[in-house]
N, C-alpha and C positions, 0 to 999 in steps of 0.2 A: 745859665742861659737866660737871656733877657729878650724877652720879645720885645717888637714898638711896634706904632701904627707912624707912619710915616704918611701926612699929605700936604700932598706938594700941587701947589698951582704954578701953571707954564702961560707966561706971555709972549704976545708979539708973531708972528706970521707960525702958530702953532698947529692952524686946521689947515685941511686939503692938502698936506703934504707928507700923509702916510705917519702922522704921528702914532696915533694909538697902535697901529699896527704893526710899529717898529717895537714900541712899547712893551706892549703884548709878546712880540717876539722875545725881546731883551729877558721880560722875564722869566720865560721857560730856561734861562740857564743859571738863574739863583733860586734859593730856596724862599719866594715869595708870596707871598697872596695876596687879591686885591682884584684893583681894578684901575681902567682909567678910560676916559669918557669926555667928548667937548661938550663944553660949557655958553651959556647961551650968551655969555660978554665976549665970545671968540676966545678965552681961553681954554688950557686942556687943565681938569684934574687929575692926578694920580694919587689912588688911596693903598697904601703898599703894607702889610704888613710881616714881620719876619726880627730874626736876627740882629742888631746893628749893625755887623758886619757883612749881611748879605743886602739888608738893604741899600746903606750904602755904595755898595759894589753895584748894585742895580741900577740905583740913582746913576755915579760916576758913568756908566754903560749909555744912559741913556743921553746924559749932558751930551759924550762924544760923539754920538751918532748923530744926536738931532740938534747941537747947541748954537749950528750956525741959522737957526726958526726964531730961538731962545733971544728974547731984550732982557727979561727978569722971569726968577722964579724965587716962589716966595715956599718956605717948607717950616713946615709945623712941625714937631715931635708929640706924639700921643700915646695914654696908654695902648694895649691892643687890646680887640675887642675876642678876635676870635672866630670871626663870624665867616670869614671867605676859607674857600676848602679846593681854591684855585686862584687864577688870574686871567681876568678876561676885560673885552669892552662891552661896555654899558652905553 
């Protein structure tokens, strides 16, 4: 089992339209922790930690619901830290 930290920035019409909170929602159904939180350049970050396969699956969740907000998103792969013991907005 491999953990990662997964942070992903979301551009383009990403605040005021219920993002985090789909977000948030989306990931009560993978095995994830983290967080995600607007950004004061009007983007959203998402700091996700988990599985590669359940992150992904989170990601993919979330492109679908919100990707028509979505111009670009840019995602990092990173160790995991460890540190979230949930998923919430910040």
């Amino acid at each position: 089992m491999t953990v990662k930290r997964a942070l992903v920035t979301y551009y383009g019409r990403v605040q005021g339209v219920g993002f985090r909170f789909t977000a948030e929602d989306a990931a009560r159904n993978y095995a994830v922790t983290g967080y995600v939180r607007n950004m004061p350049d009007g983007s959203v970050e998402v700091v996700a930690e988990g599985e590669e396969k359940e992150l992904n699956a989170f990601l993919t969740s979330v492109d679908d619901q919100l990707g028509q907000y979505v111009k670009n998103r840019n995602l990092v792969w990173l160790p995991a830290t460890g540190e979230f013991s949930g998923f919430s907005i910040t």
